[in-house]
C-alpha positions in Angstrom: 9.3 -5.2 -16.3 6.3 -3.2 -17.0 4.0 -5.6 -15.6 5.0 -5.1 -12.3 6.3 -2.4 -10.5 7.2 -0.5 -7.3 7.2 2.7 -6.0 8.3 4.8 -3.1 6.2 7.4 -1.4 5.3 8.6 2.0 2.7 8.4 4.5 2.5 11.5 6.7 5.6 13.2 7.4 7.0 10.1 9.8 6.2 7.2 7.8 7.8 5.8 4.6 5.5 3.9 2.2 6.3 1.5 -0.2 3.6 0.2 -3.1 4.4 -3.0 -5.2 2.0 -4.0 -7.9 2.3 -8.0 -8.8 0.3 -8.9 -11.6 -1.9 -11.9 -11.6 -1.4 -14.6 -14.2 -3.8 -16.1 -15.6 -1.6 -18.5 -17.5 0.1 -20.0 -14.8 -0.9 -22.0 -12.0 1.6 -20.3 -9.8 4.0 -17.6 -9.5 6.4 -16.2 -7.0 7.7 -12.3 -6.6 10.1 -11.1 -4.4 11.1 -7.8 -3.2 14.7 -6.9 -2.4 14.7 -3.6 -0.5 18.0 -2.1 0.4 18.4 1.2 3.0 21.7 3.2 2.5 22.2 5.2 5.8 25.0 7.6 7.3 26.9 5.8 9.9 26.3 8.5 12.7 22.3 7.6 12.4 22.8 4.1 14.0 20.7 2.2 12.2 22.9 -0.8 12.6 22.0 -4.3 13.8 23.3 -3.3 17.7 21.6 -0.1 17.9 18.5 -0.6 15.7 18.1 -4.7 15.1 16.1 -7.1 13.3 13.3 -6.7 15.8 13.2 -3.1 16.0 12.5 -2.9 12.5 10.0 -5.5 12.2 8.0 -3.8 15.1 8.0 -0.7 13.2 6.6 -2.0 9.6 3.2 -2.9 8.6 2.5 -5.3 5.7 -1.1 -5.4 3.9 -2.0 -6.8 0.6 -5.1 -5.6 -1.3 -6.4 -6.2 -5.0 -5.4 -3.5 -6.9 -8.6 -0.9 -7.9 -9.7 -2.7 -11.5 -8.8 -0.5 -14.5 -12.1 0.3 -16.5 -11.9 3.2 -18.0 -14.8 5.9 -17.7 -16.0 5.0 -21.1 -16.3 1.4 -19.9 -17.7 2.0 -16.4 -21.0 3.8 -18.5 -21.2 1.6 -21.6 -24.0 -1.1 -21.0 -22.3 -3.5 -22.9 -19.6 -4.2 -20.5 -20.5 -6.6 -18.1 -17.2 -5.9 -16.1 -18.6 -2.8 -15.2 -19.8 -2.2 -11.4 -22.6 -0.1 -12.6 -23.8 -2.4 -14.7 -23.7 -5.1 -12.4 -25.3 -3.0 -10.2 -28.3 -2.4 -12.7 -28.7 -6.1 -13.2 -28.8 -7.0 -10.0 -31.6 -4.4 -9.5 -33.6 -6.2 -12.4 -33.9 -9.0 -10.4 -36.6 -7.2 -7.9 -38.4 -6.3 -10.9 -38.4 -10.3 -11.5 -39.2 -11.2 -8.9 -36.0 -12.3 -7.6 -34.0 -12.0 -4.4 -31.5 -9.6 -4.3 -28.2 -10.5 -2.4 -27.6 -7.6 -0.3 -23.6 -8.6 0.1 -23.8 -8.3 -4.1 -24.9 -4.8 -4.1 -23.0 -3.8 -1.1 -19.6 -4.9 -2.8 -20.2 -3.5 -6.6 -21.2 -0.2 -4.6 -17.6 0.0 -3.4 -15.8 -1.2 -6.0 -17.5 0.9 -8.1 -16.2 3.8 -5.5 -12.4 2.7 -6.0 -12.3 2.4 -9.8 -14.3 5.6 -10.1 -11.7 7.0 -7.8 -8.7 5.5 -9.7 -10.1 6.4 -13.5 -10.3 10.2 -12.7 -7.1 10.3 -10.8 -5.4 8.8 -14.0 -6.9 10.8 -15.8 -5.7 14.3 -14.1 -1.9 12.9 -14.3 -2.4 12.4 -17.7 -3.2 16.4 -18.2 -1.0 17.2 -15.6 1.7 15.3 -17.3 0.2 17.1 -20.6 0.5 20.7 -19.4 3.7 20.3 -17.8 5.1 19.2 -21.3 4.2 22.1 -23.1 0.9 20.2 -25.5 -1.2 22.6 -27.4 -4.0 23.9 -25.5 -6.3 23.0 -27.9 -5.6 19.4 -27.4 -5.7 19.4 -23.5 -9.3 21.7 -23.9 -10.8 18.4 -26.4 -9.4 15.9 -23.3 -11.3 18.2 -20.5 -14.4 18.1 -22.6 -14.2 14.7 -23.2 -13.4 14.0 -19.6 -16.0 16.1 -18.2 -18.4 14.8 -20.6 -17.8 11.2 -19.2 -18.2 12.1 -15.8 -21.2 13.9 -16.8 -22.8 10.9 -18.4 -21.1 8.4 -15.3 -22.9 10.7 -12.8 -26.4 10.8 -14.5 -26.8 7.2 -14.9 -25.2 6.3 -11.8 -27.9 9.0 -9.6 -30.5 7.6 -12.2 -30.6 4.0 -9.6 -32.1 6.1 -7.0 -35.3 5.9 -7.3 -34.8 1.8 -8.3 -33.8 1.8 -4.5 -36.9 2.7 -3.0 -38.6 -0.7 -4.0 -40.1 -2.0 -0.4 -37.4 -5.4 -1.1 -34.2 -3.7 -0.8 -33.4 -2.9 2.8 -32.2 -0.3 4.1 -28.5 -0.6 4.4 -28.6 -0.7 0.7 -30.4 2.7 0.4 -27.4 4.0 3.3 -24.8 1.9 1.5 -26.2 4.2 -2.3 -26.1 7.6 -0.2 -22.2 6.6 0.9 -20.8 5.4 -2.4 -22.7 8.7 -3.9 -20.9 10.8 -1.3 -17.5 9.2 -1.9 -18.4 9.5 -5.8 -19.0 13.1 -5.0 -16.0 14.1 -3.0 -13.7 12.3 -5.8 -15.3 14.4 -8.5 -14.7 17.4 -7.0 -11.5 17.0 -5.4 -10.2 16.0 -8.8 -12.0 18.9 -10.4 -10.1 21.2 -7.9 -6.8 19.6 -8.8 -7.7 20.5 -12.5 -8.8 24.1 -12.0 -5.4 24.3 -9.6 -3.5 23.5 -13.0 -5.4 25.4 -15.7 -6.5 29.1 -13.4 -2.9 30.4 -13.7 -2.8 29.6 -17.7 -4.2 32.4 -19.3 -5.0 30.1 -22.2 -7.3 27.6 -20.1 -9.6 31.2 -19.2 -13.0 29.8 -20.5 -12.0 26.1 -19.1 -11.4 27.9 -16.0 -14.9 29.4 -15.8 -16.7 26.1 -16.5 -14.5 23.9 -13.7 -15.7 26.6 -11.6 -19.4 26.5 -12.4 -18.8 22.6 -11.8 -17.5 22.6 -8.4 -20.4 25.0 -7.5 -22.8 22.4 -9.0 -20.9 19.8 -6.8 -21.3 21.5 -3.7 -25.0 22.2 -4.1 -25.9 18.9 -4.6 -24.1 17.5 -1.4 -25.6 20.4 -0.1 -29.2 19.2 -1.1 -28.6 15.9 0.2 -28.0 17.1 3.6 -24.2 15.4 3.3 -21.8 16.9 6.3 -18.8 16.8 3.3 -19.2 20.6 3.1 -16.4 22.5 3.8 -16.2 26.7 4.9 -13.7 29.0 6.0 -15.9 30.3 8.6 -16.3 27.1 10.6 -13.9 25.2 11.7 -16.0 22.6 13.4 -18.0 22.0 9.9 -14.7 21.3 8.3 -13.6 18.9 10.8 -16.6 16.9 10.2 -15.7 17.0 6.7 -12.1 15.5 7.3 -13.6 12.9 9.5 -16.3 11.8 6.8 -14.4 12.0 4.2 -11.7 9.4 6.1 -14.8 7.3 7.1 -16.4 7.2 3.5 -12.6 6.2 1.8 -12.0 3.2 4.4 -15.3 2.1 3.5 -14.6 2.1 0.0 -11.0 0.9 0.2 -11.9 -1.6 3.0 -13.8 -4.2 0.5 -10.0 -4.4 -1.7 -8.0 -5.6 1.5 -6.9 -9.1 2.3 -6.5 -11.0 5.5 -2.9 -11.8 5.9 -3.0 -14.0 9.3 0.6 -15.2 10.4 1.5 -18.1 9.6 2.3 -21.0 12.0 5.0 -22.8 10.5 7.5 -20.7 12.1 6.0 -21.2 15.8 5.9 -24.9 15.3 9.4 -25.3 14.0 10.5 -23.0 17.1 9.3 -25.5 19.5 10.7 -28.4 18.2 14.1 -26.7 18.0 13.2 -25.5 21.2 12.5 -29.1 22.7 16.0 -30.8 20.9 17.2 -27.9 23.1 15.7 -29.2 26.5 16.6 -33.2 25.3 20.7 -32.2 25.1 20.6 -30.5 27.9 18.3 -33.1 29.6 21.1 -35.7 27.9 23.9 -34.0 29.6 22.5 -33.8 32.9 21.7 -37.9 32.8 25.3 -38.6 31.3 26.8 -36.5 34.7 24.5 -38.2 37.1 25.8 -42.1 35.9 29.3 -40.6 36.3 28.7 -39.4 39.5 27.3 -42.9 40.7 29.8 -44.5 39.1 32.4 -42.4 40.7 31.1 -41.7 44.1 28.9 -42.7 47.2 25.5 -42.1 46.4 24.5 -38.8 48.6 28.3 -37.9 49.5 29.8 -34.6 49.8 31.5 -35.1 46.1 28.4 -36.7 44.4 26.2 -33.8 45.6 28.9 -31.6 43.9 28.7 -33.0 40.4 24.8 -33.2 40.2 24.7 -29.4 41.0 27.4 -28.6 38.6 25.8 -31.1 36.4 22.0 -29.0 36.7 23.7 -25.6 36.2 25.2 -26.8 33.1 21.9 -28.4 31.8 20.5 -25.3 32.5 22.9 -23.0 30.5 23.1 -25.5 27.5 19.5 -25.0 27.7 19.5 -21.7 27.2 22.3 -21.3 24.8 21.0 -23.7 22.7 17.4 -22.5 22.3 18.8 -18.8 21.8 21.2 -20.5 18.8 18.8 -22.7 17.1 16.7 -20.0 17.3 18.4 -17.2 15.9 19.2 -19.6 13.0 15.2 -20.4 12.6 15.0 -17.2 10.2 17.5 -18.6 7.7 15.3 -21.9 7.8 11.7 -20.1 7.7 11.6 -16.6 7.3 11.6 -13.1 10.1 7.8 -12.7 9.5 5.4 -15.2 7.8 2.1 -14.6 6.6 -1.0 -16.4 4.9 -2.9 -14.5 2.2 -6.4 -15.3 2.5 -9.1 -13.9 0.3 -12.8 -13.5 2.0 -14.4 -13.1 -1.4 -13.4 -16.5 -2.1 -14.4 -18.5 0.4 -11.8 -17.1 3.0 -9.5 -19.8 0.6 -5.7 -19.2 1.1 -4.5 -18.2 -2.2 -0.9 -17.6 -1.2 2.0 -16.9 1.4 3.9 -13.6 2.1 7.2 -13.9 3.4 10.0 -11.2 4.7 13.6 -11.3 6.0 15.7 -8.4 7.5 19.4 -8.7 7.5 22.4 -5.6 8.6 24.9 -6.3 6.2 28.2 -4.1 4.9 28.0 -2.5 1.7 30.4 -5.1 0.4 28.2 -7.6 1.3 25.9 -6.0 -1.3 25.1 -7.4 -5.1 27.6 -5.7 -7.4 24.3 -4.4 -9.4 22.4 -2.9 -6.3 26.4 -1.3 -5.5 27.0 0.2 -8.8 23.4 2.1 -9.2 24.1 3.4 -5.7 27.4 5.0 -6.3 26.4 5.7 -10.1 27.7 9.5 -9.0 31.5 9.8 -9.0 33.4 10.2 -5.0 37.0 10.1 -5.2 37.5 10.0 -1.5 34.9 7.3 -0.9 37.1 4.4 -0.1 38.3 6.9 3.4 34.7 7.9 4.4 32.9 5.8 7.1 30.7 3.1 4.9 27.4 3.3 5.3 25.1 1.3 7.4 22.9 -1.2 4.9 19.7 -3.3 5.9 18.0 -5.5 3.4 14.6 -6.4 3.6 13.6 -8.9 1.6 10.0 -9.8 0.9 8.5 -12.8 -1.3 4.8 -13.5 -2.2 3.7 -17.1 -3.6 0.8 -16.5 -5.4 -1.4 -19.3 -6.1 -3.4 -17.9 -9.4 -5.7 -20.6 -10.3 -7.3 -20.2 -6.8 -7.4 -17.0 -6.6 -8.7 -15.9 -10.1 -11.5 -18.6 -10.4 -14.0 -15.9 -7.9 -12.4 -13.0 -9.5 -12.9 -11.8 -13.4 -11.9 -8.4 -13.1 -8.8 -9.0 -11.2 -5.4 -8.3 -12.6 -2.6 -7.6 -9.9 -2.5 -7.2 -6.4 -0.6 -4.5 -4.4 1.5 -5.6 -1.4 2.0 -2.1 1.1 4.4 -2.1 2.9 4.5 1.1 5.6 7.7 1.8 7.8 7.6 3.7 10.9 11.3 6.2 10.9 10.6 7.5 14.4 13.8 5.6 15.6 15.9 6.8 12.2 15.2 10.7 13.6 16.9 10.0 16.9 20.5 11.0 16.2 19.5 13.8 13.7 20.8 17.6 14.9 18.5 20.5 14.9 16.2 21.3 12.0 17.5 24.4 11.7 20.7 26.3 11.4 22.4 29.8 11.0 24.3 29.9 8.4 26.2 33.7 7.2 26.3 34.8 3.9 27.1 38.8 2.1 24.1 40.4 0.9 24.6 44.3 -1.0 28.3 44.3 1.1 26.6 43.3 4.3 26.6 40.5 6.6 23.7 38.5 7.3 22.3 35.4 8.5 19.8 33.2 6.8 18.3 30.3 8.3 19.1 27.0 6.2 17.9 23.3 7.1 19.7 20.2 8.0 19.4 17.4 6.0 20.7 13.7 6.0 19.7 11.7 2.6 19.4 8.4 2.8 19.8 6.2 -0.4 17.1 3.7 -1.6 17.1 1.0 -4.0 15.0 -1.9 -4.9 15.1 -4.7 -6.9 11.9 -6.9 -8.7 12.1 -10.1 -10.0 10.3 -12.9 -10.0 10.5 -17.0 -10.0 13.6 -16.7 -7.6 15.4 -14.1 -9.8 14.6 -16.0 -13.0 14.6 -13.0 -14.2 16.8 -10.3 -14.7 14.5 -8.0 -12.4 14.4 -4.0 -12.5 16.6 -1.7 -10.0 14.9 1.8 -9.2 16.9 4.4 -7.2 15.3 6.4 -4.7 16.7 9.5 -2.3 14.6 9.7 0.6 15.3 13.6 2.3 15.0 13.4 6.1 15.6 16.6 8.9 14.7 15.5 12.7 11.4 16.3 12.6 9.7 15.0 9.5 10.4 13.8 5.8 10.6 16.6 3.0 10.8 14.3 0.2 11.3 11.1 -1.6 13.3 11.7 -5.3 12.8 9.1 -7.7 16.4 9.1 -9.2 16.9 6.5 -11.6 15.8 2.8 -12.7 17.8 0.3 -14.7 18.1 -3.3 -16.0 19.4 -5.4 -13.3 
C-alpha cells in the first residue's frame, strides 16, 4: 500500500494529529477509503464510553481535507518546458498583458500560492533526504554533490522566480497582485532559509561538512539581507523581543495564506438530520397511537367525564409522553448504525463549489475482544505472561470513510494526485486522571544515597488500519506508541507496520 498512507504526529503538546494521504484515481470513476483508528488506553485513565462517550470525543476532533501540495521537483518547478509548473503558468499568464489580453487576477493569485506550497514541500523533501543520508553514514562527498545541486536549484528557482518583478509593474495588473508577489516572495524566503538552517543544524558539528558549513552560512546572511531590503517584518534578533514576535505572527499569517488555497469545504451533511426527524415523528405517531387506543377504552368502559375515565386519560397522556421519549432516544441512538456519528460533504471551490465526495466517521467503546484478531496480534506483538490477570484496556475505534468521486474531481485539476484527510484530536480530557509529572525516585550514587527526579508516563497504544473498496483489500496495519505525562505529549514512536 504505498499509494496511500498514514501517519501519526502531534500538534502542540495537547493535540494528537493524524495525516492520511488517499490517492486520486484517475482510472476509476469512483473509489472509497476508510480509516480504522484504534486507541489502546490504561483502564485508570477513563476513557471509557461512561466516562468519556461518543460525544465527548466527537466534540474534541477536527476533520479537514485538503489537496495534498503537488510533487514537482525543483528541477521541474524552473524548467520552461513543464507546463505543470506554477512558475510557468505564472509567466504565461503574464504574456497575456503583453498581448493585450486580460489577466484573471484569481489565476495569478492561486499559482502564486501553490507555487508557495510545493516550493515549501520540494525543499523539505529534500533536507529528509540528506538528513536520512547523514544519519546513515553516506560518503561526504556524495552528500556535498546533493547540497550543490540542491543549492544550485534554489539558486536558479529564486532568480527566475524574482525575475517577474518588474513584469508586475505593468499599469493592468492591480495591486493585490503586486501584494499577493511580495507575500508568496516572503513565504518563498522564510522556506529557504528555514530549510537552510535545518541543513547547516546537520552539517556544523561534522568536521567534514567545514567548507559546506561556511557557504550555508554566507547563504542565510544573503537571505536575511534581502528580506531586510524589502522592508519585510520576517526578521528575527536576540535583542528584541517585540521584532521577533512580529516575525512569529507573519510568518503564521504568510503560511495560512499559502496553505489556505489547498483546503476543502467539508459542510455537514443533512442526511443524518432528516432521517432523525422522521424517526423522531414515527416516535410522536406511537405514542400519539397509544394515547388514542386508551381514550376509546376509556369511552368504551366508562362515563364520559367520570372520576374513573379522567383516571385513564391521564395515565394514558403520561404514558404517551414517556413512549415519546423513550422511543426517540432509541431510534435515535440506533440512527449512527444506519447513517454515520458525523457526516460531511466534500466540496471543492476550484471546481465550481461541485461535491466531489462524502466523508463519513463512526466512534464506538468496545473490549479488546471485540477487536479484529489482526489489529489484536500487532498490539500484543511483545510477549506478557501475566496479561490475561491485568485490567484490559479501554479501546475506542474510530472509523472514518471517504467516497471519492474522481471523474468530478480531476476534470478542473491536472496536477492533482491525492488528497490528505487531517484529522486533529484534542487529549485535554485523556490528562485528567494522570498523577504528577514528576516524581522522587532514590537511587546509590559513589556509596551515597540520592534522589533524582524521574517522570511519569502512561503509553497509550495506537494502531491503524488502510484499505480501501470496503476492505477489498488486504489493507496496511502501522503501530504507534503515543508517550503522555499530565501536562503535555513527549512523543509519538512509530513502532511497527505490517500486512493486514
Amino acid at each position: 500500500m504505498s499509494d496511500y498512507t498514514c501517519k501519526v504526529t502531534t500538534h502542540g503538546r495537547r493535540q494528537l494529529e493524524l495525516d492520511a494521504t488517499y490517492p486520486v484515481v484517475s482510472d476509476r470513476a469512483k473509489v472509497q477509503y476508510q480509516l480504522d483508528f484504534y486507541i489502546f488506553s490504561p483502564q485508570n485513565l477513563g476513557l471509557n464510553e461512561r466516562r468519556y462517550g461518543r460525544k465527548q470525543f466527537l466534540q474534541d476532533l477536527e476533520l479537514y481535507v485538503r489537496y495534498t501540495p503537488y510533487s514537482i521537483p525543483l528541477q521541474k518547478l524552473i524548467d520552461p518546458e513543464c507546463d505543470l509548473s506554477p512558475l510557468v503558468r505564472i509567466t504565461s499568464m503574464l504574456c497575456d498583458t503583453c498581448l493585450g489580453r486580460e489577466i484573471k487576477p484569481e489565476g495569478v493569485l492561486y499559482e502564486l500560492r501553490t507555487l508557495v506550497n510545493a516550493y515549501h514541500s520540494q525543499t523539505r523533501a529534500v533536507r529528509n533526504l540528506l538528513r536520512e543520508l547523514v544519519q546513515r553514514g553516506s560518503p561526504p562527498e556524495l552528500i556535498t554533490e546533493r547540497l550543490d545541486t540542491f543549492f544550485g536549484e534554489v539558486d536558479t528557482f529564486l532568480t527566475r522566480f524574482r525575475d517577474l518583478r518588474p513584469r508586475f509593474l505593468d499599469p493592468r495588473i492591480s495591486d493585490l497582485l503586486r501584494e499577493g508577489l511580495d507575500w508568496a516572495d516572503e513565504g518563498i524566503s522564510l522556506s529557504t532559509e528555514k530549510v537552510t538552517y535545518q541543513i547547516y543544524d546537520l552539517c556544523a558539528s561534522r568536521p567534514q561538512f567545514a567548507t559546506v558549513t561556511a557557504m550555508i552560512r554566507d547563504r542565510l546572511s544573503w537571505e536575511h539581507r534581502y528580506r531586510e531590503k524589502n522592508g519585510w517584518t520576517t526578521l528575527a534578533h536576540p535583542a528584541t523581543p517585540e521584532a521577533n514576535e512580529s516575525f512569529l505572527y507573519r510568518e503564521s499569517m504568510l503560511k495560512k495564506w499559502a496553505q489556505g488555497v489547498m483546503y476543502m469545504d467539508i459542510p455537514p451533511a443533512q442526511l443524518g438530520a432528516r432521517i432523525a426527524h422522521v424517526l423522531a415523528g414515527f416516535a410522536a405517531a406511537a405514542a400519539m397511537a397509544f394515547a388514542v387506543a386508551a381514550a376509546f377504552l376509556a369511552d368504551r368502559l366508562f362515563t364520559t367525564y367520570s372520576l374513573p375515565w379522567a383516571f385513564v386519560i391521564v395515565v394514558a397522556y403520561i404514558f404517551k409522553d414517556r413512549i415519546k421519549e423513550v422511543l426517540r432516544s432509541a431510534l435515535i441512538a440506533y440512527l449512527p448504525r444506519v447513517v454515520a456519528d458525523d457526516e460531511r460533504l466534500v466540496i471543492d471551490h476550484l471546481g465550481g463549489d461541485r461535491r466531489v465526495g462524502k466523508l463519513r466517521a463512526r466512534v464506538r467503546f468496545c473490549c479488546p475482544r471485540d477487536v479484529p484478531d489482526a489489529v489484536t496480534r500487532l498490539r500484543h506483538v511483545e510477549a506478557n505472561p501475566f496479561r490475561n490477570i491485568l485490567p484490559p484496556e479501554n479501546v475506542i475505534h474510530f472509523q472514518s470513510e471517504l467516497n471519492l468521486d474522481c471523474k468530478h474531481l480531476m476534470e478542473p485539476h491536472r496536477r492533482l494526485e491525492s488528497l490528505t484527510n487531517i484529522l486533529r484530536l484534542q487529549l485535554d480530557p485523556w490528562f485528567r486522571n494522570m498523577d504528577d509529572p514528576e516524581n522522587d525516585i532514590s537511587c546509590v550514587v559513589n556509596d551515597q544515597r540520592q534522589e533524582v527526579a524521574a517522570k511519569r508516563t502512561y503509553h497509550i497504544n495506537i494502531i491503524l488500519r488502510l484499505c480501501r473498496d470496503r476492505a477489498k483489500e488486504v489493507g496496511t496495519l502501522s503501530r504507534y506508541r503515543l508517550v503522555l505525562c499530565r501536562d503535555r505529549i513527549l512523543r509519538v514512536e512509530h513502532l511497527e507496520s505490517l500486512a493486514g
